[in-house]
N, C-alpha and C positions, 0 to 999 in steps of 0.2 A: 725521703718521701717518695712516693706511689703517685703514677699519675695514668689516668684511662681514660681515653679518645674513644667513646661511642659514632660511627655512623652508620647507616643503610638504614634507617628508621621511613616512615613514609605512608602514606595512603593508597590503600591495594582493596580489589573488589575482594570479594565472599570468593574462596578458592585458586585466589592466588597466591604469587610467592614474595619474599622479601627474607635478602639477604644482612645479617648485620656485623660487622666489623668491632672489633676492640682491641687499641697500641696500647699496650704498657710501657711508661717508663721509668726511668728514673733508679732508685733502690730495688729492685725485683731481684736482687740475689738472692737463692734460695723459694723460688715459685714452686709452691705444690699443687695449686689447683686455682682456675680459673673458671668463669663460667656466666650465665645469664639468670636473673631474676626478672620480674617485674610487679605491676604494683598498679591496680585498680583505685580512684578515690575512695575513700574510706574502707579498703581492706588492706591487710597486711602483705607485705609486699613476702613473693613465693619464689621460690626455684619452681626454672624451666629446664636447666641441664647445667652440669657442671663436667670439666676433663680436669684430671690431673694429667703430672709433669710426667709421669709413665704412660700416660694415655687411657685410663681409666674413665671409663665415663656414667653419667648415670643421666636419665632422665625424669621428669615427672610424668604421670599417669596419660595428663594431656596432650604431652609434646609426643609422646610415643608413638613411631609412625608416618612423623610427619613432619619434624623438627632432626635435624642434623651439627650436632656441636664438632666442631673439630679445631685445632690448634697447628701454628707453625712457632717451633720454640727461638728459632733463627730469628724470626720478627718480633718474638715475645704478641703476638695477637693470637684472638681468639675470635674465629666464627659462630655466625649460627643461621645452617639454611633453615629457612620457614616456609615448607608447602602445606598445600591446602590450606588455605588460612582462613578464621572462620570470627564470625563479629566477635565473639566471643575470647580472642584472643586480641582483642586492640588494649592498649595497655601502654604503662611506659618502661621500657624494658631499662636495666639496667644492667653495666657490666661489674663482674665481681673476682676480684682477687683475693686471695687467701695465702696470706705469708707468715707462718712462725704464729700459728692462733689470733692472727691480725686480719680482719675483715679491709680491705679499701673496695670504693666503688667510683666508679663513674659518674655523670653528671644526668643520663639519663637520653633514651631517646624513644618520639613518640611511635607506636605504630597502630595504624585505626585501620580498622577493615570494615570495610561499607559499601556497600552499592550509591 
């Protein structure tokens, strides 16, 4: 089994930052790609960015710019800095592993951007 420890979630004004964490454990032999989704009430939950185990990385249209995914493979964790944050990105993000065409995720963590 797969197991992913979200933190750095929280409440931050219009244009600031917020950093979020994710530990992998457990079965992760063979990790190819890690990364961040999240997920509005009643929308489908999207990619923000994902890294593979070579360091490949890709973003979505929004996060571009302004969003920073990076990985330490020693820790099996993945980041993701969040500047400029805007209401429109409060959401609850989730962490996401990709092992062998196996999806596992995290439990979730909130992040609201508000004055």
């Amino acid at each position: 089994q797969v197991q992913l420890v979200e933190s750095g979630g929280g409440l931050v004004q219009p244009g600031g930052s917020l950093r979020l964490s994710c530990a992998a454990s457990g079965s992760i032999f063979g990790i190819n790609r890690m990364g961040w989704y999240r997920q509005v009430p009643g929308k489908q939950r999207e990619l923000v960015a994902v890294i593979s185990s070579s360091g490949t990385i890709h973003y979505s249209d929004s996060a571009k710019g302004r969003f920073t995914i990076s990985r330490d493979n020693a820790k099996n964790t993945v980041y993701l800095q969040m500047n400029s944050l805007k209401p429109e990105d409060t959401a609850v993000y989730y962490c996401n592993l990709l092992r062998d065409l196996v999806n596992y995720w995290g439990q979730g963590t909130q992040v609201t951007v508000s004055s």
